[in-house]
C-alpha positions as CSV (number, residue, x, y, z in Angstrom):
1,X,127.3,184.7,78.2
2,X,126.1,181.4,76.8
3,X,127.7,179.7,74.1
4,X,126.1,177.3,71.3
5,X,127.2,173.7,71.0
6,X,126.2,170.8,68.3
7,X,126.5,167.7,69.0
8,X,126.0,164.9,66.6
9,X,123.7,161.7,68.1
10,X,122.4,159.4,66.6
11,X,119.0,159.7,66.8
12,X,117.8,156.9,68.8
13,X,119.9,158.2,71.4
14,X,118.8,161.6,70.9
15,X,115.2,160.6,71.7
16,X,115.8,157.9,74.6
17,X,117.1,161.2,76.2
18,X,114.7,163.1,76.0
19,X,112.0,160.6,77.2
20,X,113.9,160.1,80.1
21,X,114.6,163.7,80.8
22,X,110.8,164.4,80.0
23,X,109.7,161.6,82.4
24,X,111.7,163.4,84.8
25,X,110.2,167.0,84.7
26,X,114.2,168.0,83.2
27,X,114.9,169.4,79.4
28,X,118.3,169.2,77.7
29,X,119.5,172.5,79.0
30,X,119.5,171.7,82.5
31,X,120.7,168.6,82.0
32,X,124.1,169.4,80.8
33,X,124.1,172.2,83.1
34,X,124.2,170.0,86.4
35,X,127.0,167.8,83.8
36,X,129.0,170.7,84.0
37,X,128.5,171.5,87.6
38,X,129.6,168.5,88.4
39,X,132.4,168.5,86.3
40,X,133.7,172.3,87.9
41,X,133.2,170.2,91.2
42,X,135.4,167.0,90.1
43,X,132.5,165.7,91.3
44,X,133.9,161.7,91.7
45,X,130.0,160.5,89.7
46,X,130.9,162.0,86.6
47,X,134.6,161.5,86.8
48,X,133.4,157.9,86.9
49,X,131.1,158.1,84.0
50,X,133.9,160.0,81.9
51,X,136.6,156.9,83.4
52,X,134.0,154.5,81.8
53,X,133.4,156.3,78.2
54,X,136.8,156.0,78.1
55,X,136.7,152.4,78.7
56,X,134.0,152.5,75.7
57,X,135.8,154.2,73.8
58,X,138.9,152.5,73.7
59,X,136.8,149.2,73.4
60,X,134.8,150.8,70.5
61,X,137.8,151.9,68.5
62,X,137.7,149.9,65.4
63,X,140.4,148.2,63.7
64,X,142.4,149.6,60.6
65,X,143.8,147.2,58.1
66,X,145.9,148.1,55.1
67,X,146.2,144.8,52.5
68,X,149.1,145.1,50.5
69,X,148.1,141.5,48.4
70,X,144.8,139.6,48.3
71,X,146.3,137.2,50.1
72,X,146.5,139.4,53.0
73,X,143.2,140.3,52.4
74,X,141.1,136.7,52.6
75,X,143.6,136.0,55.6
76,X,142.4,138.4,57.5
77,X,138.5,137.8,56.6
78,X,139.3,134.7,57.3
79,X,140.6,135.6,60.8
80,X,137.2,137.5,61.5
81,X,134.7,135.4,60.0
82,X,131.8,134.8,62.0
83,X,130.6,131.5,60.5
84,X,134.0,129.8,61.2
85,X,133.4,129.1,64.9
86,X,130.3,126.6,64.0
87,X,130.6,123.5,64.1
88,X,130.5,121.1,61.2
89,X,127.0,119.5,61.0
């Protein structure tokens, strides 16, 4: 029959949802339900949207560093630093 499933949002998200699914006479439910529909279908609007979360996601995936001296360390801060594309007043 119908299975549970949790999925954590943050919850900005989790409300901007539901306004918009509220404003549109639609709960949460049936929302994922057409999802899925469309996903049984291949429908080629939510193969797009899953093409672009990808795209997000792989964008979104956030770097890993591993300093083996302090050196290494400030030299990458450095690297990333914000302030160091200003120019000098």
């Amino acid at each position: 029959m119908f299975q549970s499933v949790k999925v954590g949002l943050p919850i900005e998200s989790f409300v901007a949802c539901k306004r918009l699914l509220y404003k549109n006479g639609l709960n949460i439910q049936e929302m994922f339900s057409q999802v899925l529909e469309m996903l049984e279908r291949n429908d080629p609007k939510i193969l797009a949207v899953i093409e672009e979360a990808k795209k997000n996601k792989i964008a979104n995936v956030k770097r890993t560093y591993v300093f083996s001296t302090p050196a290494s360390l400030y030299a990458a801060m450095e690297a990333d630093d914000p302030l160091k594309t200003r120019t000098k007043e």
